[in-house]
N, C-alpha and C positions, 0 to 999 in steps of 0.2 A: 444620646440616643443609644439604646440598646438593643441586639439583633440576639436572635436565639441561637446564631454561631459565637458569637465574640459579644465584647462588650467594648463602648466605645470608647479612643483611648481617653485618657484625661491631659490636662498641663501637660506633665511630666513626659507623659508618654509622645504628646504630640511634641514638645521639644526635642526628643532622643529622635524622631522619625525626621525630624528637619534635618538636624544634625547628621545623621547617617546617610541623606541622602544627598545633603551637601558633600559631604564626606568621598559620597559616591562618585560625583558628578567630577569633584576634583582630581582622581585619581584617574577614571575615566580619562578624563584632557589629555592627564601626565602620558599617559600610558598611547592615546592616539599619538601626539606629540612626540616623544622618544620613536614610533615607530617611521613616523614622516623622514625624522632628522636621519633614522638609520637610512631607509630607502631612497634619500636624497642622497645622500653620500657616497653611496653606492650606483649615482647614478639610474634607480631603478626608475624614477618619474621620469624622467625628459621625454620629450612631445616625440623623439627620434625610437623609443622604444614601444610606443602606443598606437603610433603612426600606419601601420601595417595594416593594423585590423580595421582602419578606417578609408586606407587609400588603396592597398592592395588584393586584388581579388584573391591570387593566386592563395594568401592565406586562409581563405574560404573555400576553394575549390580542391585546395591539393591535401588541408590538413585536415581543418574543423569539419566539415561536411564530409568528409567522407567517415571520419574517427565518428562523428554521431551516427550516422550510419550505420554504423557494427555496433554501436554503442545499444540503441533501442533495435537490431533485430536479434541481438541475445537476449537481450532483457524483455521482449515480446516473446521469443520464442519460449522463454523460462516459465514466464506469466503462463503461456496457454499448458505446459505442461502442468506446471505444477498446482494449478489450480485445483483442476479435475483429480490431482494424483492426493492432495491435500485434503479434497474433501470426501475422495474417498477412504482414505486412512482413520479420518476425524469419523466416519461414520461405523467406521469395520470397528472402532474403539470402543463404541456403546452396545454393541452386538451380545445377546446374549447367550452365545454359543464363548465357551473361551479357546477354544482352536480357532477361532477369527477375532477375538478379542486379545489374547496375549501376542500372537506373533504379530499383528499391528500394531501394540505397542511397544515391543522391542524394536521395534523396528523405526518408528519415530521418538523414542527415547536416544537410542544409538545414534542416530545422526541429528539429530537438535542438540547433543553434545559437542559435535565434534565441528571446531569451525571453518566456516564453509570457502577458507584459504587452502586451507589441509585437503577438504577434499580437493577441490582445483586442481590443485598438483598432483594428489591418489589420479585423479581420473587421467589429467596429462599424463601420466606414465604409465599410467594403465592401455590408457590406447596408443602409448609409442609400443607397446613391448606384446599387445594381443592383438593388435588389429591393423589392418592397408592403410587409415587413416593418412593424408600426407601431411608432411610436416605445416603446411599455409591452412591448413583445416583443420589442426590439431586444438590449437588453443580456441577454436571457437566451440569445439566439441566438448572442451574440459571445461569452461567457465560456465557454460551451460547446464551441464550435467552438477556440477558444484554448484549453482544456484537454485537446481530441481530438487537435488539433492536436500538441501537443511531449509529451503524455504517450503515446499510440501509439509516435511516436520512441525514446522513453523504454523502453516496454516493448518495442518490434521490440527491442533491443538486450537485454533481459533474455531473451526468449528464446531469441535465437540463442546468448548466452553458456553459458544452460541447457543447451540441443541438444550443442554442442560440449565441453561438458565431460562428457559422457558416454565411459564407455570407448569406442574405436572397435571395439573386438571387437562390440559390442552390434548394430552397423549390418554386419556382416562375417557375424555368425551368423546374421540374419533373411535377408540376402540367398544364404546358402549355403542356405536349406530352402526357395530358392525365391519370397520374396518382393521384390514390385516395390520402388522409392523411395517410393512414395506409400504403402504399406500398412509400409514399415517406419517413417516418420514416424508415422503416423496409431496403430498398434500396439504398437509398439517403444518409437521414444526418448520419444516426450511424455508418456507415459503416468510414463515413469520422471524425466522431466524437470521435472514439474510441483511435485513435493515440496522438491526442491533452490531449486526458480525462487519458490516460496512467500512466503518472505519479504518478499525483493526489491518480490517485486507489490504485497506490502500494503504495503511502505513507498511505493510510487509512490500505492498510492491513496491514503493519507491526505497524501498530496502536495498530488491530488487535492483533496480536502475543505479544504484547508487554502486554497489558491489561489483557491480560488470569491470569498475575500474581496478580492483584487485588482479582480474586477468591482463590489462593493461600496463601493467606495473611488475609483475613479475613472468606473467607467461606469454608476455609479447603480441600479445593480442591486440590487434592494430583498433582499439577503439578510441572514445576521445581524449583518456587520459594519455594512453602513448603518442599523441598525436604532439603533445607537449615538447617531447624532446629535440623531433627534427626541427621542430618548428620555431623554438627557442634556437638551435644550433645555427636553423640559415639566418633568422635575423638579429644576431648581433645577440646575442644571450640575453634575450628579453621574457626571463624566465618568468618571474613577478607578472609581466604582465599580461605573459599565457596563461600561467595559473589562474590568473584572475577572472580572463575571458571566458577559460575551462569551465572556474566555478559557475559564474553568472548562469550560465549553459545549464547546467546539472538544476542549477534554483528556479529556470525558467521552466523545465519540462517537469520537474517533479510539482512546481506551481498548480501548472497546467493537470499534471494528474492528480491530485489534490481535490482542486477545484471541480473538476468533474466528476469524481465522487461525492463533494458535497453537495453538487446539483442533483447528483441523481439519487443520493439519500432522500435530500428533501422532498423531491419528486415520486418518490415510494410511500414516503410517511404521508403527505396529503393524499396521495391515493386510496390506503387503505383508512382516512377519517371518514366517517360519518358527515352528512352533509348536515345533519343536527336538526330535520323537518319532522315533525310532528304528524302521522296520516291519520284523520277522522273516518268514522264508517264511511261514508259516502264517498271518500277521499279510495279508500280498499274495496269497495264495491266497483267502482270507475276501474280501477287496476285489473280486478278480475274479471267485469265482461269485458274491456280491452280484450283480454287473455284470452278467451275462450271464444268469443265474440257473440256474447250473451249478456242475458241482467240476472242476476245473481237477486234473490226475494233476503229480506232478513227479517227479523224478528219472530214473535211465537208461531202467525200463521203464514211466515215467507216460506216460499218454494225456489227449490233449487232448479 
């Protein structure tokens, strides 16, 4: 069988694909296998280091729950800035003025550069040495500003590529009935641009959510990655199986936000389909005296 991508394999092909995948499978084992034997030896399995997070509340109340806590309201707070600050950028980018077109793109070329570890730190020291900032507020101030920072960039550029990939008939027919640049932006493309750019965004946020832990790791910023070390320290150096718990964590709620953008894509896309019915004169004559609350005459000698 042959597809107009590929061609289907033959023999040959389909033994090398057995092969390779056996191949696969086997090293796979090896490689789960050698990690088991490591973290056995080490002590890292025993029921004594898992134990905690099943019988103990205190490590829910004192570490995980509070460290997700700071965890999603930086990473919400990020979300609400940079969103609006993203698409205003993406849109200052198409602008046919170039004093609103070139300094918005230095401006997210500059920082979609520079990574958004670096800034973290630029902003921590920024605000220990310019601003009252106190020190228990600092790091929430810096990873913030460092996630607004290069994810904005991130998104000006997801928009504009939105915007533009749109037919250009679409921006040709709003301005033939008459409307300005700003009312075919605001009516026209975004509207239709937002379903396509969907994706993209929620990959950036869980980008988002995911990088809150770089502030946890170096700037002390009490969210759920720092949450890791006391928490391994008081029970018995059950690092393995913090991290572990950590990860789950980070794959349940990025899941979750995932997921809800693919509900609500799909729920955009069947919106804007066609319900694909067919209306007969009589079928548009019924519509229009609804409307008017008249009967509507057709043909040579109908009256209006």
């Amino acid at each position: 069988m042959t597809s107009v991508l590929y061609d289907a394999p033959g023999p040959r092909a389909k033994r090398r694909n057995v092969i390779l995948s056996v191949a696969f499978v086997v090293v796979l084992a090896a490689a789960l296998w050698w990690l088991y034997r490591k973290l056995d030896e080490k002590n890292q399995l025993d029921w004594v280091k898992w134990e905690p997070f099943f019988t103990d509340s205190r490590v829910w109340t004192t570490y995980i729950l509070p460290g997700l806590e700071n965890t999603l309201i930086a990473a919400a707070l990020a979300m609400v800035i940079a969103l609006p600050l993203g698409a205003f950028f993406g849109i200052a980018r198409l602008s046919d003025h170039w004093w609103v077109r070139w300094p918005s793109g230095a401006v997210v070329e500059f920082f979609r550069a520079i990574p958004v570890l670096i800034l973290m730190l630029f902003a921590n020291a920024a605000y220990a040495q310019f601003t009252d900032i106190s020190s228990d507020d600092r790091p929430l101030y810096a990873v913030i500003t460092g996630l607004v920072l290069y994810n904005a960039s991130v998104l000006a550029e997801i928009v504009r590529a939105g915007i533009l990939a749109l037919p250009k008939g679409q921006s040709e027919a709003a301005m033939a009935v008459g409307l300005r640049k700003g009312q075919t932006m605001r009516y026209v493309l975004l509207p239709q641009s937002v379903t396509a750019m969907l994706p993209a965004i929620v990959s950036q946020l869980v980008v988002i959510v995911k990088d809150t832990a770089l502030g946890g790791a170096l700037l002390n910023f009490p969210d759920l990655m720092a949450a890791v070390r006391p928490m391994s320290a008081f029970y018995g150096a059950n690092t393995i199986a913090s991290f572990t718990v950590v990860a789950v964590i980070f794959i349940l709620v990025n899941f979750a936000l995932t997921s809800f953008a693919s509900w609500l894509e799909a729920r955009l896309r069947r919106s804007k389909k066609s319900t694909g019915a067919v209306l007969g004169k009589d079928d548009v004559d019924d519509l229009n005296a609804a409307e008017v609350g008249g009967t509507y005459g057709t043909g040579a000698g109908g009256t209006i």
